[in-house]
C-alpha positions as CSV (number, residue, x, y, z in Angstrom):
1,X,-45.0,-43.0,47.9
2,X,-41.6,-41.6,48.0
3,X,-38.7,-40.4,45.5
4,X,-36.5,-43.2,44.6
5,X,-33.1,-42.2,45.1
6,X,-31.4,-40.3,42.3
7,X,-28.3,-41.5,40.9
8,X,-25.2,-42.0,43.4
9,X,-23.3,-39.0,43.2
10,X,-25.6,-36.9,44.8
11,X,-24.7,-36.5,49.0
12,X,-26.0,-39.1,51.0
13,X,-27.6,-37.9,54.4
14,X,-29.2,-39.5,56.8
15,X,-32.3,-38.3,58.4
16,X,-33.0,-39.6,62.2
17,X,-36.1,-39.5,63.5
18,X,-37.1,-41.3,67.2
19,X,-40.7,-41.9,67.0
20,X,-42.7,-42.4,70.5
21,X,-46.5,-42.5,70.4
22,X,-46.9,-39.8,67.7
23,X,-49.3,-41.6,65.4
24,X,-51.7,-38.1,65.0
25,X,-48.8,-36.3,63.8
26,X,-46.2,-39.2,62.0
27,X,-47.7,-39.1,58.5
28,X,-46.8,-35.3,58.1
29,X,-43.6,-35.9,59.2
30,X,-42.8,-38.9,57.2
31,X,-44.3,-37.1,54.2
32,X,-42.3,-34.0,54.2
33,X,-38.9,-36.3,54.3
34,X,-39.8,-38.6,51.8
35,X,-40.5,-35.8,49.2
36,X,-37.4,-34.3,49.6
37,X,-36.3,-32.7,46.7
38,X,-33.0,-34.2,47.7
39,X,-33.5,-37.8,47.3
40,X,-30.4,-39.4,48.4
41,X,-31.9,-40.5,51.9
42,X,-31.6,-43.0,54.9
43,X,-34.2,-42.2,56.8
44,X,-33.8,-43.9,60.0
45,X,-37.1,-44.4,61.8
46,X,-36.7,-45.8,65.8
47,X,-39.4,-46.9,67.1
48,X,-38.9,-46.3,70.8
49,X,-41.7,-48.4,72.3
50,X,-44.7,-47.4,70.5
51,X,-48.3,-48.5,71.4
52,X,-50.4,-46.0,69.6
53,X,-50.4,-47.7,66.2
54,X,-47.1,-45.8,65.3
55,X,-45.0,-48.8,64.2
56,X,-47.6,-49.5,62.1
57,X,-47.8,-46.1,60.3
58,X,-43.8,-46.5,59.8
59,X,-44.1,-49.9,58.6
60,X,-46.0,-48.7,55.9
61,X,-43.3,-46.4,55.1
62,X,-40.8,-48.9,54.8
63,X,-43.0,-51.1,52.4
64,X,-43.4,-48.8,50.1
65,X,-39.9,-46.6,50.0
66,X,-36.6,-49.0,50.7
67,X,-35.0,-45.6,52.0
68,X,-36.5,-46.0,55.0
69,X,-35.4,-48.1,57.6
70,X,-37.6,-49.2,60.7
71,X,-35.9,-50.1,64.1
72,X,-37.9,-50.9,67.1
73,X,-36.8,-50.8,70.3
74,X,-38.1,-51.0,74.2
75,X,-38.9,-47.5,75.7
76,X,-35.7,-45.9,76.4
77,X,-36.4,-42.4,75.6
78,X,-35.4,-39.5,72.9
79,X,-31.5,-39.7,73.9
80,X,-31.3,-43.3,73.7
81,X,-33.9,-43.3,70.0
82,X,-31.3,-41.2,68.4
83,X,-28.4,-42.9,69.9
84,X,-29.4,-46.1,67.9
85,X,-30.4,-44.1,65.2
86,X,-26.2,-42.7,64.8
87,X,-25.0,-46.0,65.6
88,X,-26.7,-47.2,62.1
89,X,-26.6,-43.8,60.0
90,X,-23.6,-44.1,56.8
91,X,-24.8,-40.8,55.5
92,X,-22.2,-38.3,54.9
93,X,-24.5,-35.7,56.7
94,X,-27.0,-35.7,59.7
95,X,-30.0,-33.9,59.9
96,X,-32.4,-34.6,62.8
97,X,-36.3,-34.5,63.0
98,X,-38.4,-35.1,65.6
99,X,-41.5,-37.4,64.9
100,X,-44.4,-34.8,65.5
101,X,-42.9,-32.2,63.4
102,X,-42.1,-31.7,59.9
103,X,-39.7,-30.2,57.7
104,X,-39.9,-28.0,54.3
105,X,-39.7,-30.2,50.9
106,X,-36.5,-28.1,50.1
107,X,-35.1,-28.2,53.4
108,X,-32.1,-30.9,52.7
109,X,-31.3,-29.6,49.4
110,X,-31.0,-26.2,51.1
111,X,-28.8,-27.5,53.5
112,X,-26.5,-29.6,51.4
113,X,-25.9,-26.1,48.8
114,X,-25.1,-23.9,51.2
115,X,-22.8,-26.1,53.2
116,X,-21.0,-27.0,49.8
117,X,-20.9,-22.9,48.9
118,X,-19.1,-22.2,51.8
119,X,-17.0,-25.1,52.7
120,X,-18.3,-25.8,56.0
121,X,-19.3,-28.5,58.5
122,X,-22.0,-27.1,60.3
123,X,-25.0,-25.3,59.6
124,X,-27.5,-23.6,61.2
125,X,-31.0,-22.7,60.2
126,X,-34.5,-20.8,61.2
127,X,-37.2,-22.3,62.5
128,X,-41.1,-22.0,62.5
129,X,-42.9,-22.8,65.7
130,X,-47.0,-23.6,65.5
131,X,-49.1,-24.5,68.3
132,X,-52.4,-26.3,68.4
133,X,-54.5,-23.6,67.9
134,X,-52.5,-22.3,64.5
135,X,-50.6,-19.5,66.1
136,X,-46.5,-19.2,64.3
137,X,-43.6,-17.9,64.9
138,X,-40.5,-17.6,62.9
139,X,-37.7,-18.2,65.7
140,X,-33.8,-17.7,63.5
141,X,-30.0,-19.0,64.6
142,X,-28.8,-17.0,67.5
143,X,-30.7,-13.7,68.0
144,X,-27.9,-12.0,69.9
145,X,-26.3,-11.8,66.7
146,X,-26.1,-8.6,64.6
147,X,-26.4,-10.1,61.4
148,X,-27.5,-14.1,60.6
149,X,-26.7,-15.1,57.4
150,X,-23.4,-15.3,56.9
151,X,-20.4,-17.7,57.5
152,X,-18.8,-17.4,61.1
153,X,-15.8,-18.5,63.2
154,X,-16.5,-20.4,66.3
155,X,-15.3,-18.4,69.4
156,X,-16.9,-18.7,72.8
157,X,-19.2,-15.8,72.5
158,X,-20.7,-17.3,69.2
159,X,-21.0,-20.5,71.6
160,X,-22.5,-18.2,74.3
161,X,-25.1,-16.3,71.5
162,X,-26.1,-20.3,71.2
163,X,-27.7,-20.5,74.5
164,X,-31.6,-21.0,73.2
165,X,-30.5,-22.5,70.1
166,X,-29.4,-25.9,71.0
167,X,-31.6,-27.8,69.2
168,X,-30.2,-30.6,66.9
169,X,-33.0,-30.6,64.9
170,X,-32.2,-26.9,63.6
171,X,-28.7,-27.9,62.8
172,X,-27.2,-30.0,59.5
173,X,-23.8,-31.8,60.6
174,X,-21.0,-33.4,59.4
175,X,-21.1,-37.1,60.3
176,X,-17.8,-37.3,60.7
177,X,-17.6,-34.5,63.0
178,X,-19.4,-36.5,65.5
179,X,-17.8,-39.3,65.2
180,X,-15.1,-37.7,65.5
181,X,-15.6,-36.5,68.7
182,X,-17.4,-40.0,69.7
183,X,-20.8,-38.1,70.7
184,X,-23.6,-39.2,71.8
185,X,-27.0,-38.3,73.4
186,X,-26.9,-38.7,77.5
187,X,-29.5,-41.5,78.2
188,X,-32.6,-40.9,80.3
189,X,-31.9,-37.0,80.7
190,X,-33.4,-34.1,79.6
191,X,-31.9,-31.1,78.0
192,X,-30.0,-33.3,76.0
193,X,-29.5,-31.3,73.1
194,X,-27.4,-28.7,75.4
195,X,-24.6,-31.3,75.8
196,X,-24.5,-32.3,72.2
197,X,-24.6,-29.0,70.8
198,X,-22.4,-27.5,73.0
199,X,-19.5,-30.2,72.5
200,X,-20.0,-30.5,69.0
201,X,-18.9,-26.9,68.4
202,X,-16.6,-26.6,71.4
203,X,-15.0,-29.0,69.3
204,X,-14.8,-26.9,66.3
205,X,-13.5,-23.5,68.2
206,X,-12.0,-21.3,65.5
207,X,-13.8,-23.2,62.6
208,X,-16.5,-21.9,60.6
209,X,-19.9,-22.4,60.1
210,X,-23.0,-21.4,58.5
211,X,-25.7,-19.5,59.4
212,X,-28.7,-18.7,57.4
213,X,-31.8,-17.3,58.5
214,X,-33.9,-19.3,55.7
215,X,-36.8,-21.4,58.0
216,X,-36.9,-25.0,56.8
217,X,-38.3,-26.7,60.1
218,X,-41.6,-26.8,61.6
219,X,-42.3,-27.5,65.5
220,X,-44.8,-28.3,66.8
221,X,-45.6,-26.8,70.3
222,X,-48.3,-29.4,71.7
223,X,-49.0,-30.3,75.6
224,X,-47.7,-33.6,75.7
225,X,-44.3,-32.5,74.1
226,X,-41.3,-33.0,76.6
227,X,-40.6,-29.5,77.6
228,X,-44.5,-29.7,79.0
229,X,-43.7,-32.7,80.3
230,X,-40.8,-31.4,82.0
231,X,-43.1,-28.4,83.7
232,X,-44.9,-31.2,85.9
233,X,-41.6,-33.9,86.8
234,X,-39.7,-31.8,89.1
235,X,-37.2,-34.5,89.3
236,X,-36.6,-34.3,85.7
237,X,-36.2,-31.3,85.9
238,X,-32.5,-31.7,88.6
239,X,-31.3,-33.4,84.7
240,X,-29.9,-30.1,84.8
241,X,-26.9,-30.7,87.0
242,X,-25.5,-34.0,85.4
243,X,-26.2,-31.8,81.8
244,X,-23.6,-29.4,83.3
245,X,-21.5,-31.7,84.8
246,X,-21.4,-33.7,81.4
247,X,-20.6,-30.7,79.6
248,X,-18.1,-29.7,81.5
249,X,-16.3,-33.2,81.1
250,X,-16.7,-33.5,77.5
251,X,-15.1,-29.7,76.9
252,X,-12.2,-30.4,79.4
253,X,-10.8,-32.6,77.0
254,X,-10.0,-29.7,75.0
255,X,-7.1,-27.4,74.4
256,X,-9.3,-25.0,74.6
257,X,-11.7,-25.8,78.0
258,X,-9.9,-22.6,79.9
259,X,-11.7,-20.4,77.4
260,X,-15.2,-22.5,77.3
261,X,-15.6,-23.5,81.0
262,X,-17.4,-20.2,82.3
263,X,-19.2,-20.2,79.3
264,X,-20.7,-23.9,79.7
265,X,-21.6,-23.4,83.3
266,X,-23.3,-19.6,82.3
267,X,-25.1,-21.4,79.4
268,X,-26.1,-24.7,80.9
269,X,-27.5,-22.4,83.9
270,X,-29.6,-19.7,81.6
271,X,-30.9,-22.4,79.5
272,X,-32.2,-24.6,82.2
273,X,-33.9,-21.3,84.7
274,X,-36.9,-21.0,82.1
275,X,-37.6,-25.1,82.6
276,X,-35.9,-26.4,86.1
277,X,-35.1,-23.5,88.8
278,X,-38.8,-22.2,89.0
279,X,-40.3,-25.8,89.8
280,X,-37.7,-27.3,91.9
281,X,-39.0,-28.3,95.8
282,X,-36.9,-26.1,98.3
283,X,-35.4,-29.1,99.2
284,X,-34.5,-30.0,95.7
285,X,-32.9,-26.1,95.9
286,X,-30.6,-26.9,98.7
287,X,-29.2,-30.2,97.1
288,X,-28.4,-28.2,93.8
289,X,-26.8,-25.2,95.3
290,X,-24.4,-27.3,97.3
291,X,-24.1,-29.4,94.4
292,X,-23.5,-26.6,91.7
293,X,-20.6,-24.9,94.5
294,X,-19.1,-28.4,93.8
295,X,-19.0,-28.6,90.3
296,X,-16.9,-25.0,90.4
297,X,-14.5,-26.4,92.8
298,X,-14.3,-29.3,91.1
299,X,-13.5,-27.8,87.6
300,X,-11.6,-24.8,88.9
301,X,-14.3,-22.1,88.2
302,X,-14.5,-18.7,89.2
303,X,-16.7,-18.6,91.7
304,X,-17.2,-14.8,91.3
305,X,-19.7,-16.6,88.5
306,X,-22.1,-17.6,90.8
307,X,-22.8,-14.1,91.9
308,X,-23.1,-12.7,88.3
309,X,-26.1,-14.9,86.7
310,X,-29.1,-16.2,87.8
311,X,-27.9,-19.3,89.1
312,X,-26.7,-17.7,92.3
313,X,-29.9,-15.6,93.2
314,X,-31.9,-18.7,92.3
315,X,-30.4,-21.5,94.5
316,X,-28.7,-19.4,97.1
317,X,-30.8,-20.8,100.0
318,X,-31.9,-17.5,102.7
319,X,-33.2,-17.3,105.7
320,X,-36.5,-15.4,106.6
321,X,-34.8,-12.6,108.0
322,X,-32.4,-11.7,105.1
323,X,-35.6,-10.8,103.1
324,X,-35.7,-7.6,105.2
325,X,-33.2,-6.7,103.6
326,X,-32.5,-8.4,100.4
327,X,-34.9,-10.3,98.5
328,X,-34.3,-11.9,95.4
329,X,-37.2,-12.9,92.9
330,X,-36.9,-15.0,89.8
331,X,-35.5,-11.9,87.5
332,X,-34.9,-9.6,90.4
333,X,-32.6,-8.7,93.5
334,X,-33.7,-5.5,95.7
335,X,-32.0,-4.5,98.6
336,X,-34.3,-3.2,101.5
337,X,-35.2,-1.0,104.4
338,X,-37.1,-3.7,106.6
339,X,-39.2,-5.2,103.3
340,X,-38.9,-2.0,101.8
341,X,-37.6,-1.3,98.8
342,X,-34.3,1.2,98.4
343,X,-32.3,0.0,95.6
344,X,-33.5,-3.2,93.0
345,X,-31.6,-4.6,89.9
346,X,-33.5,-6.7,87.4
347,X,-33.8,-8.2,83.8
348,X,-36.0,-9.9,81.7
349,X,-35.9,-10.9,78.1
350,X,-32.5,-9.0,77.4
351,X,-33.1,-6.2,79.4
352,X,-31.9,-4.8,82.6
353,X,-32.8,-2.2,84.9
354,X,-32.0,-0.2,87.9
355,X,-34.2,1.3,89.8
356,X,-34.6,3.7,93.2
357,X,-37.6,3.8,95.8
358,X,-39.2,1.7,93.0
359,X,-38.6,4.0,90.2
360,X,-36.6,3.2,87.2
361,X,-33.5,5.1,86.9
362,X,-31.7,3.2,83.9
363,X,-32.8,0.3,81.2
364,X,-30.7,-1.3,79.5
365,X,-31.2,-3.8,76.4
366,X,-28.3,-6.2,75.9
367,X,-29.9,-8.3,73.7
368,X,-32.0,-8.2,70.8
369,X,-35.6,-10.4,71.6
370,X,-36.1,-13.9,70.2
């Protein structure tokens, strides 16, 4: 079925993959890793609980190619699949995949030559979202970026230009790097790629990486995927708050967290609105207002924050009157003349505009689109 392994000198890497009930999608996944033109592979397979006839598809697997290597578990989620999955990886590099998406045949090989050409850790790379009905889209490393190929140095910005693009499964790593730092996935929370991601290259601050915009991964955008998922669980969707919190922790271990910390909490906050702010109860607003003011008091923050992203028109809790004269909306604040509107700032998608008595006055476009 597969490609034995070529001889030993060629980079080990170990592919992790958590497989949960994906048995209408597992066979194109498993295919496009075990025809890797790079064929130097542990493929770690963890079965997280499966009952769809997925442990069988992967047992298969493991008959027929000894690279791959089959570890069930109990349910525990994606965080805890992939934890198991690092605790058993000896490759020299990581690359992720989830189990209902698949990867180009090149894709490692692609990844191991450019990390080698440019003598880095890390690497970014583009990829290609489908959905059900066949519609793609070509999504590249961060889009607030002038130019993407090329190697950069990590500053905070380059963190901050990662906001959308925290995905491990669009990034090649360094083993060592993250055990190193002693990383792991949070168990039983969602967004945990943000905390990851965003420790893993706090941790390499004036290092460099590379970005290319070649697309080598394919995701699949289906219903039952986790970020649907998360749409309907509005207590999953408070993970938020312990994802900042986390964050927070892990980069104030650094020398460097007095340069990171705003950017975490404005990160952690922009990534989370599209997902968490929009479906929380109002009661589930009060509890993570007052417990967002605590996490800046608690890690010395500039509150002044609060009032220049989202986070603070979102959670602020108002009373009935206030919207007679200032209303705020999920992309806009207006002031008012008793529910009229004088003066409104809003954005969207990168931009921002002002306008007067309803009409624009001045748009702005700070970023480029995704």
């Amino acid at each position: 079925m597969g490609n034995e392994p070529s001889n030993s000198i060629e980079t080990p890497v170990s592919v992790i993959i958590p497989v949960y009930n994906v048995a209408a999608y597992l066979r194109e996944c498993m295919e496009s890793i075990v025809h890797q033109t790079h064929a130097n592979l542990q493929i770690l397979c963890v079965d997280d609980g499966s009952t769809d006839g997925s442990a069988e598809i992967l047992q298969e697997y493991a008959a027929e190619d000894k690279r791959v290597i089959v570890i069930r578990q109990e349910n525990a989620g994606l965080s805890a699949a992939r934890n198991t999955a690092l605790d058993h990886a000896h490759g020299e590099w990581l690359f992720f995949v989830d189990s209902d998406d698949w990867v180009e045949l090149h894709a490692i090989e692609h990844c191991l030559a450019q990390a080698k050409q440019h003598g880095v850790d890390f690497l970014a790379y583009g990829y290609r979202t489908v959905t059900e009905k066949g519609e793609v889209r070509d999504i590249l490393p961060p889009a607030r970026l002038e130019h993407i190929t090329g190697t950069y140095v990590v500053t905070p910005e380059l963190l901050h230009a990662f906001v959308r693009k925290n995905t491990v499964w669009s990034k090649f790593i360094k083993r060592e790097r993250v055990e190193k730092q002693g990383l792991r996935f949070p168990d039983g929370l969602w967004f945990e790629d943000m905390l990851f991601s965003q420790t893993l290259m706090a941790g390499m601050l004036g290092e460099r990486i590379y970005l290319t915009d070649t697309v080598l991964y394919n995701y699949r955008k289906r219903p039952a995927s986790i970020l649907a998922h998360s749409q309907a669980k509005a207590d999953k969707n408070m993970d938020f708050l312990p994802i900042l919190r986390g964050t927070l922790q892990n980069l104030s271990k650094l020398p460097t967290f007095g340069e990171l910390r705003e950017y975490a909490v404005w990160d952690t906050a922009a990534m989370c609105e599209e997902w968490a702010y929009p479906r929380l109860t109002p009661q589930q607003l009060t509890v993570a207002y007052a417990e967002v003011n605590k996490i800046v008091r608690e890690f010395g923050l500039n509150k002044g924050l609060l009032h220049r992203m989202r986070l603070w028109s979102t959670l602020k809790p108002r009373s009935k009157w206030s919207k007679l004269f200032l209303r705020t909306t999920r992309y806009r604040v207006s002031l008012r003349l008793f529910g009229l509107p004088l003066l409104s700032y809003s954005w969207q998608h990168g931009k921002k505009s002002i306008s007067i008595l309803g009409i624009p006055v001045h748009t702005r476009t700070c970023i480029k689109p995704d």
